[in-house]
N, CA and C atoms as a LAMMPS dump frame, in Angstrom:
ITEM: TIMESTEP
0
ITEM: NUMBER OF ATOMS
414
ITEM: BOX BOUNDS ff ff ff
-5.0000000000000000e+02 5.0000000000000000e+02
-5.0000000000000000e+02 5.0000000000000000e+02
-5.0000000000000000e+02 5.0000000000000000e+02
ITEM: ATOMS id mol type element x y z
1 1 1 N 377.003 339.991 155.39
2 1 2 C 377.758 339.342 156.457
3 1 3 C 379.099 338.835 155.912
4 2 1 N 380.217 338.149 157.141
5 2 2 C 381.508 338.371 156.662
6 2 3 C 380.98 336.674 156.037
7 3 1 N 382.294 336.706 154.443
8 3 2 C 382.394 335.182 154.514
9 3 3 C 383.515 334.324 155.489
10 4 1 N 383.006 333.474 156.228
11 4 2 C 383.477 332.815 156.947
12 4 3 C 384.273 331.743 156.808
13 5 1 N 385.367 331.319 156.995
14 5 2 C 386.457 330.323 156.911
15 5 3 C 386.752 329.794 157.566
16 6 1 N 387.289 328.038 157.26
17 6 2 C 388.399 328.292 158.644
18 6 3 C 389.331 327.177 157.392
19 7 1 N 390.682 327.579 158.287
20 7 2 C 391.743 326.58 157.367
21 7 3 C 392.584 325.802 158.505
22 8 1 N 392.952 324.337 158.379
23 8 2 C 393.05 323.934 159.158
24 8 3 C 393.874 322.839 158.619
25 9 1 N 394.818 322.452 159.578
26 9 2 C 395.756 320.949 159.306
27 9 3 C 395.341 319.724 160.346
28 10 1 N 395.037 318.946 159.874
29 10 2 C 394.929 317.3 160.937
30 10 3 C 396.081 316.163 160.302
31 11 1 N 395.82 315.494 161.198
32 11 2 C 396.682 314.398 161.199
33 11 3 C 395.732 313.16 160.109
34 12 1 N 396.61 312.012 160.104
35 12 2 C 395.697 311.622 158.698
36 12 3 C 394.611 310.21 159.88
37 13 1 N 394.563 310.53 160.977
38 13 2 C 393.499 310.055 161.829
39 13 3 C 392.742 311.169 162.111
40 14 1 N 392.858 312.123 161.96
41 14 2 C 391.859 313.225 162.787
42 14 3 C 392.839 314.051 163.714
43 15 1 N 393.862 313.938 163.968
44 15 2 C 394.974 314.327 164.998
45 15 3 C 394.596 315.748 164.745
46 16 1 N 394.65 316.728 166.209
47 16 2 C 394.98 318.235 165.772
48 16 3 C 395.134 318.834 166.575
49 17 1 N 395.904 317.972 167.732
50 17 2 C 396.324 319.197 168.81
51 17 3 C 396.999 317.811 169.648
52 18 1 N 398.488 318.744 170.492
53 18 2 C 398.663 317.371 171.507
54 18 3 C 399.566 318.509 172.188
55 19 1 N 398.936 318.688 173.646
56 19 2 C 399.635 319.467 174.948
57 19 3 C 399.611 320.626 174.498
58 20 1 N 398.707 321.175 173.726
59 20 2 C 398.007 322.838 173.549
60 20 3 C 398.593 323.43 172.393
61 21 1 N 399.207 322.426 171.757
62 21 2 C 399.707 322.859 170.471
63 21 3 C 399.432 321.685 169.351
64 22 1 N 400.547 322.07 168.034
65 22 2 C 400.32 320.651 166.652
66 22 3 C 400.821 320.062 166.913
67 23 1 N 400.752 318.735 166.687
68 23 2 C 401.495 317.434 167.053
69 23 3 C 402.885 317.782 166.567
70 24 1 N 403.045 318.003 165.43
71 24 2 C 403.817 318.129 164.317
72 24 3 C 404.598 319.389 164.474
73 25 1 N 404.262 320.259 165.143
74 25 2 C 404.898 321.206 165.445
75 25 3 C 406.432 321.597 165.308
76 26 1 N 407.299 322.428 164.608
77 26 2 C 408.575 321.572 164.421
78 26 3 C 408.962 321.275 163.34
79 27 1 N 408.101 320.3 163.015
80 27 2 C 408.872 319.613 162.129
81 27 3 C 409.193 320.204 160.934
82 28 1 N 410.443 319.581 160.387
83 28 2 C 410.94 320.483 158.774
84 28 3 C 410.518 319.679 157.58
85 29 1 N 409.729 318.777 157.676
86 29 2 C 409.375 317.94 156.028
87 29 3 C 408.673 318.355 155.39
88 30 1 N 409.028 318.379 153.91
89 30 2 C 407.802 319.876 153.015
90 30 3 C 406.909 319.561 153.296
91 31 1 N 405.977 318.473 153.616
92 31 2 C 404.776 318.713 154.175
93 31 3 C 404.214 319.227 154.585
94 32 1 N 404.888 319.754 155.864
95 32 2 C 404.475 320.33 156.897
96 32 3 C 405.026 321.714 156.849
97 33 1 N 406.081 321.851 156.155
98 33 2 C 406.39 323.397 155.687
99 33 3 C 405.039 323.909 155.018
100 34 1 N 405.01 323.039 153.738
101 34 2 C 403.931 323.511 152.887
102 34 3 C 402.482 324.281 153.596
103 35 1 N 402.333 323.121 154.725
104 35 2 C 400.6 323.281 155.062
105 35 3 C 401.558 324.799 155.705
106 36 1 N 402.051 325.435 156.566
107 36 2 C 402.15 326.649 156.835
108 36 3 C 402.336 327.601 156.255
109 37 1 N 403.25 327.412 154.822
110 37 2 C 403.23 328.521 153.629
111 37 3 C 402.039 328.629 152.937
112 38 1 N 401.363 327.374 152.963
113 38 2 C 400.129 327.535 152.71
114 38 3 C 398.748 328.45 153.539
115 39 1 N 399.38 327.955 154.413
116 39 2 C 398.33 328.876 155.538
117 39 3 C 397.911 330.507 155.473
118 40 1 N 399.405 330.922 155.596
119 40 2 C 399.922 332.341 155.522
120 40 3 C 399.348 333.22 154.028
121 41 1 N 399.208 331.969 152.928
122 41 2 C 399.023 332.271 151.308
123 41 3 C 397.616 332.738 151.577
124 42 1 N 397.167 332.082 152.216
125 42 2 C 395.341 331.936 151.367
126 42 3 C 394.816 333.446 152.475
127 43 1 N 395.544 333.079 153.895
128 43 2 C 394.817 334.511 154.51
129 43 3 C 395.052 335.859 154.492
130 44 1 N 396.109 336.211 153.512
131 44 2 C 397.196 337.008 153.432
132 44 3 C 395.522 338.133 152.829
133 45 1 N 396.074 339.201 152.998
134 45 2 C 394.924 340.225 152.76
135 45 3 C 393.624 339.661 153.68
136 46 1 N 393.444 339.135 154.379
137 46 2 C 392.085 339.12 155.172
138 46 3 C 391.843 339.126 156.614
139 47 1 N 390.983 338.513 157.152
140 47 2 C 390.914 338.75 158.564
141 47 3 C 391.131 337.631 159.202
142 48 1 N 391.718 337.579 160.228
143 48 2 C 391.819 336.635 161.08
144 48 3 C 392.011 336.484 162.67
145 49 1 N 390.381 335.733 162.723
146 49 2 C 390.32 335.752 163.883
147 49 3 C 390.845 334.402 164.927
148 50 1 N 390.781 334.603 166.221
149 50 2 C 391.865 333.582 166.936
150 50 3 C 391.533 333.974 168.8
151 51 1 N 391.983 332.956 169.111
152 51 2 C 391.908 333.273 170.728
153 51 3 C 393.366 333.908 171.076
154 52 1 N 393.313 334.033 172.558
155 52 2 C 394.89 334.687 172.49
156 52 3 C 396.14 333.739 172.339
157 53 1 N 395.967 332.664 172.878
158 53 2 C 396.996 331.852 172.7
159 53 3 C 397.422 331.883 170.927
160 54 1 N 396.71 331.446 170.48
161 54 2 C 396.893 331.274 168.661
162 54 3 C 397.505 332.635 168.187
163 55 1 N 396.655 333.444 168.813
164 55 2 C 397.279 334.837 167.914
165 55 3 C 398.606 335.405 168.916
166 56 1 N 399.162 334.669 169.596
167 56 2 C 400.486 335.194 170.303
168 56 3 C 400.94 334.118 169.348
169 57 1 N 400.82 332.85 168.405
170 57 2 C 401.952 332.263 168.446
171 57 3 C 402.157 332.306 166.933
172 58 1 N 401.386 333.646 166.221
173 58 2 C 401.895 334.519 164.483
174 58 3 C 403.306 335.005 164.802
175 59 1 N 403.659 334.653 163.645
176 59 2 C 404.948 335.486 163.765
177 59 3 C 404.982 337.105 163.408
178 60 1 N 405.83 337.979 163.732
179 60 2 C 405.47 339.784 163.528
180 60 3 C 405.151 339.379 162
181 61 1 N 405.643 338.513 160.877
182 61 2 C 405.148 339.141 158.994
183 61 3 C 404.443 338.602 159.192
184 62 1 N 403.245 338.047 160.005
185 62 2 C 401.674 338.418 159.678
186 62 3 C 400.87 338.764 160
187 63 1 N 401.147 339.87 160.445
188 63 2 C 400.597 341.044 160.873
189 63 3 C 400.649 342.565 159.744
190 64 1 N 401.805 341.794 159.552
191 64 2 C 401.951 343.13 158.034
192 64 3 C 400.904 343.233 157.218
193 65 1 N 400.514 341.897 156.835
194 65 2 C 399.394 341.824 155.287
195 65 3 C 398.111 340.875 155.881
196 66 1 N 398.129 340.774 156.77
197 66 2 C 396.56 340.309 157.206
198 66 3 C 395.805 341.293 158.863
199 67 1 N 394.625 341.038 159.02
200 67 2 C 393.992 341.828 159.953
201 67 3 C 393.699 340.833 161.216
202 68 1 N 394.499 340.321 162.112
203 68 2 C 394.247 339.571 163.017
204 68 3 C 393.789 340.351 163.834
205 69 1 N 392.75 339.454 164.795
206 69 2 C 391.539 339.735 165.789
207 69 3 C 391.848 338.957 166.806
208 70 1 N 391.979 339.172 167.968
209 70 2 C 392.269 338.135 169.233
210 70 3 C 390.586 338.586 169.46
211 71 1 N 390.269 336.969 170.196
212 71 2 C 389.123 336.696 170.104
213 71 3 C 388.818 336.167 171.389
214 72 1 N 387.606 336.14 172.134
215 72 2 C 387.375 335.468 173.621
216 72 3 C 386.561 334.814 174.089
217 73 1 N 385.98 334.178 174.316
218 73 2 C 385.156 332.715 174.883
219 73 3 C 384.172 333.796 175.223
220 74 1 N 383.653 334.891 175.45
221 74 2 C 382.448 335.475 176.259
222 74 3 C 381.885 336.492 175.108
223 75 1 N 382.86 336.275 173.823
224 75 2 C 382.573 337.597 172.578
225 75 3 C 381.38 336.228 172.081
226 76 1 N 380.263 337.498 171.782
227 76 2 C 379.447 336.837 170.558
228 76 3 C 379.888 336.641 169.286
229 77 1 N 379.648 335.659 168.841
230 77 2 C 380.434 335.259 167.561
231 77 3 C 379.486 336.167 166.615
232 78 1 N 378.077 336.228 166.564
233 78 2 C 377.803 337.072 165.623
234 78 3 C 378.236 338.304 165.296
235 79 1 N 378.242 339.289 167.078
236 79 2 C 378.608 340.328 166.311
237 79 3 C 380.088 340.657 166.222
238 80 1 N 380.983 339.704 166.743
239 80 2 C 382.361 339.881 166.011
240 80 3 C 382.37 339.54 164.464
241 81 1 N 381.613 338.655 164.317
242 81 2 C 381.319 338.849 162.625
243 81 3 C 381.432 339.927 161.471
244 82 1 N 380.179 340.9 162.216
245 82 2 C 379.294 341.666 162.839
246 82 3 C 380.526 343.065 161.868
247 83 1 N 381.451 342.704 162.502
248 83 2 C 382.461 344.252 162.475
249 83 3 C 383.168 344.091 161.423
250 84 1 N 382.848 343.075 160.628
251 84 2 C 383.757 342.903 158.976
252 84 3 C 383.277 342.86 157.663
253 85 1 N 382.001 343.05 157.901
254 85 2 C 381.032 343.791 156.878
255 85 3 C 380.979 342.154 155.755
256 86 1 N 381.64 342.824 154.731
257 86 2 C 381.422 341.418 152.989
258 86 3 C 382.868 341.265 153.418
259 87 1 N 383.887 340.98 154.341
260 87 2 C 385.432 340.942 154.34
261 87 3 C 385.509 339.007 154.208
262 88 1 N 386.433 338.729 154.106
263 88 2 C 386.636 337.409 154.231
264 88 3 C 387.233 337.47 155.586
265 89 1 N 386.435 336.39 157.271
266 89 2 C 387.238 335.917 157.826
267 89 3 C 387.765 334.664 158.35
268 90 1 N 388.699 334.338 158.808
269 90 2 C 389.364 332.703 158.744
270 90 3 C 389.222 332.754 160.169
271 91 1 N 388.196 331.834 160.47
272 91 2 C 388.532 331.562 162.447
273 91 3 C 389.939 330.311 162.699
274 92 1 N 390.679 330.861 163.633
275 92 2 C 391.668 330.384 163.568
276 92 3 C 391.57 329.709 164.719
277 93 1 N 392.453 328.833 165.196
278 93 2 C 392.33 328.616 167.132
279 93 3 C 391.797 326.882 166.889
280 94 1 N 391.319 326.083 167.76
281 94 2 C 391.057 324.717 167.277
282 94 3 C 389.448 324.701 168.363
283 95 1 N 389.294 323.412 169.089
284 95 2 C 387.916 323.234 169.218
285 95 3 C 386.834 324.075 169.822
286 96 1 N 387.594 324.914 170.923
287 96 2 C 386.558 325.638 171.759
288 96 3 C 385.884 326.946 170.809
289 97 1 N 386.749 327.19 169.71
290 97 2 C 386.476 328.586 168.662
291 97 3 C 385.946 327.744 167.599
292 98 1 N 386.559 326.7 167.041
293 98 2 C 385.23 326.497 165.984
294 98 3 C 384.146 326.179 166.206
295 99 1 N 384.154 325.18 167.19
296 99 2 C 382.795 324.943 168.024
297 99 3 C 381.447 326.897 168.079
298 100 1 N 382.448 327.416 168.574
299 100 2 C 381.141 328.233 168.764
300 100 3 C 381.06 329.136 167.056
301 101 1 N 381.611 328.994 166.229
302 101 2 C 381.873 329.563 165.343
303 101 3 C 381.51 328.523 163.878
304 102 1 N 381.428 327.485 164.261
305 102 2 C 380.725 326.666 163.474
306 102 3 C 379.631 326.827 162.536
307 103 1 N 378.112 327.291 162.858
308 103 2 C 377.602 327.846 162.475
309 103 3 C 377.625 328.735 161.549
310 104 1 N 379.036 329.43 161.619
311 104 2 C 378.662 330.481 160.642
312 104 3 C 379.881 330.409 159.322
313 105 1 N 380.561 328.971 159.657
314 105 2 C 381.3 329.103 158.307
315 105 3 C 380.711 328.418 157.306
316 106 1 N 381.417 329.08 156.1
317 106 2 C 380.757 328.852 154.702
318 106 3 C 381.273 328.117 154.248
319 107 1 N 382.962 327.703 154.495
320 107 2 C 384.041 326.995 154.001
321 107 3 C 385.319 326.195 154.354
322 108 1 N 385.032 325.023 154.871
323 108 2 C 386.497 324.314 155.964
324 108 3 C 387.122 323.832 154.727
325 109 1 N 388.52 324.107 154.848
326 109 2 C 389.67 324.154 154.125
327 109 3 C 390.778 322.65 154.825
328 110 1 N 390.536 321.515 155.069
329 110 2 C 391.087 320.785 155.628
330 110 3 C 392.299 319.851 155.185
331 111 1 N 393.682 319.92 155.458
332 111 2 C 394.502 319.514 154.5
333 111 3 C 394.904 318.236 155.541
334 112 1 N 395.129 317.087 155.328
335 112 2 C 395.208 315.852 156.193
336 112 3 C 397.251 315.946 155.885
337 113 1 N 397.688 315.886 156.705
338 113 2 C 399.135 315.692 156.931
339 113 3 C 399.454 314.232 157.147
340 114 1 N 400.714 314.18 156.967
341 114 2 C 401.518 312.882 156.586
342 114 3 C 401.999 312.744 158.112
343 115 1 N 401.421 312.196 159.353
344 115 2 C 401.361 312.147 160.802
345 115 3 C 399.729 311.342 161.116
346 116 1 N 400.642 310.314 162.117
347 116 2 C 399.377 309.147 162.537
348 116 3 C 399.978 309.073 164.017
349 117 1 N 400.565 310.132 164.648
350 117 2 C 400.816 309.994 165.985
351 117 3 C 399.954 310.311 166.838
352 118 1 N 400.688 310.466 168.067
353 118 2 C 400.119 311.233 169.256
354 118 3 C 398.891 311.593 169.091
355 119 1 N 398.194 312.58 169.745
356 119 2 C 397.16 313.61 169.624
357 119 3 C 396.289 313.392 171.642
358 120 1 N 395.679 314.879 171.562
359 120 2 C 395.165 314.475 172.818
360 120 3 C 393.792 315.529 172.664
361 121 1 N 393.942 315.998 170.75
362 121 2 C 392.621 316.658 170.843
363 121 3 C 392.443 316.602 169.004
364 122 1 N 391.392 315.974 168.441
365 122 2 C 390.678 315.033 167.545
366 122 3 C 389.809 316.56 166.512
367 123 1 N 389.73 316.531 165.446
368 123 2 C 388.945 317.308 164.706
369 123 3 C 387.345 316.474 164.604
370 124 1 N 386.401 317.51 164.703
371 124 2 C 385.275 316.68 164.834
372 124 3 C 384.366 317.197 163.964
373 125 1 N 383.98 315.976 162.97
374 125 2 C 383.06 316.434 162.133
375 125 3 C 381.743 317.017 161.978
376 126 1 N 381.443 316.581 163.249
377 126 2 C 380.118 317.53 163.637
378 126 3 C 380.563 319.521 163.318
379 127 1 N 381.666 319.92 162.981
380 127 2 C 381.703 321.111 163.244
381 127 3 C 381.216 321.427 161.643
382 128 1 N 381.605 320.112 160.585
383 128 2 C 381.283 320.226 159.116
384 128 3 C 379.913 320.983 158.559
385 129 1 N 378.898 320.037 159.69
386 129 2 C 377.364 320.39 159.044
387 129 3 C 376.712 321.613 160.367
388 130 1 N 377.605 322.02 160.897
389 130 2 C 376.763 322.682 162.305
390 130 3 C 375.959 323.962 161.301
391 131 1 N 376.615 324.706 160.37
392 131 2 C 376.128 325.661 160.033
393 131 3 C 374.852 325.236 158.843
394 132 1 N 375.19 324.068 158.236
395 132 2 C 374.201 323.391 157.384
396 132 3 C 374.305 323.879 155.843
397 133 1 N 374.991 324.652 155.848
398 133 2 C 375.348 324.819 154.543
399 133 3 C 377.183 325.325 153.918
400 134 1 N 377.586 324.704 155.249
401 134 2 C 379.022 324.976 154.729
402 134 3 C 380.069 323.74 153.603
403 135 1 N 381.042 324.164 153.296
404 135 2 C 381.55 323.125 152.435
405 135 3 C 382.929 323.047 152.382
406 136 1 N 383.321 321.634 152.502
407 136 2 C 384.727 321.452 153.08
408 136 3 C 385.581 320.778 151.396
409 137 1 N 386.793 321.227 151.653
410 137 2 C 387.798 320.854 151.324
411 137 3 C 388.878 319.836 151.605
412 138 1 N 389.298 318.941 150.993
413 138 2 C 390.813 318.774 151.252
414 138 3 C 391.329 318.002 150.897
């Protein structure tokens, strides 16, 4: 089965979404540069899956060196799994996709950003132990 990922930025309350996007969105402080050069680093050669909104908002160079998957609220998460054999994939997208995708990651990658604003949608740790043997970072 595929190994499962997800990599992800919050706010240093839990912040991770405000009006369908990052709070932070925008912004130019290496911080927040970083967590996106970072992003692009770690999935570069692998798969990545996403709902449509998320995967309309890659830019065309990453598509060059990674295998993005638009993904849909009615796909079984197993067997989209299912179609990537031993590949590494990163579920991308925020609560409604990790939520059902929870279960099957092996590895949350969580980098807490320098932002204590806004937010109108919270990272939730219940998604940490859903699979029961996954293991987080950050």
């Amino acid at each position: 089965m595929a190994d499962v990922r997800v990599i992800c930025a919050i706010g240093r309350s839990g912040q991770l979404g405000l009006n369908g996007g990052m709070p932070w969105e925008d912004r130019d402080e290496r911080a927040f540069l970083e967590d996106v050069e970072r992003f692009f680093d770690l999935t570069r050669g692998h798969v990545l899956i996403a709902g449509p909104k998320t995967v309309a908002s890659f830019p065309d160079f990453a598509r060059r060196d990674r295998t993005i998957v638009t993904i849909r609220s009615k796909d079984d998460p197993k067997e989209v799994l299912a179609r990537f054999g031993d590949r590494v994939v990163y579920v991308g997208g925020g609560p409604a996709v990790w939520t059902a995708y929870a279960p099957f990651v092996r590895h949350w990658d969580i980098n807490t950003l320098p932002y204590d604003g806004e937010a109108d949608t919270w990272f939730d740790p219940a998604w940490l132990v859903a699979g029961g043997s996954a293991k987080a970072s950050a």
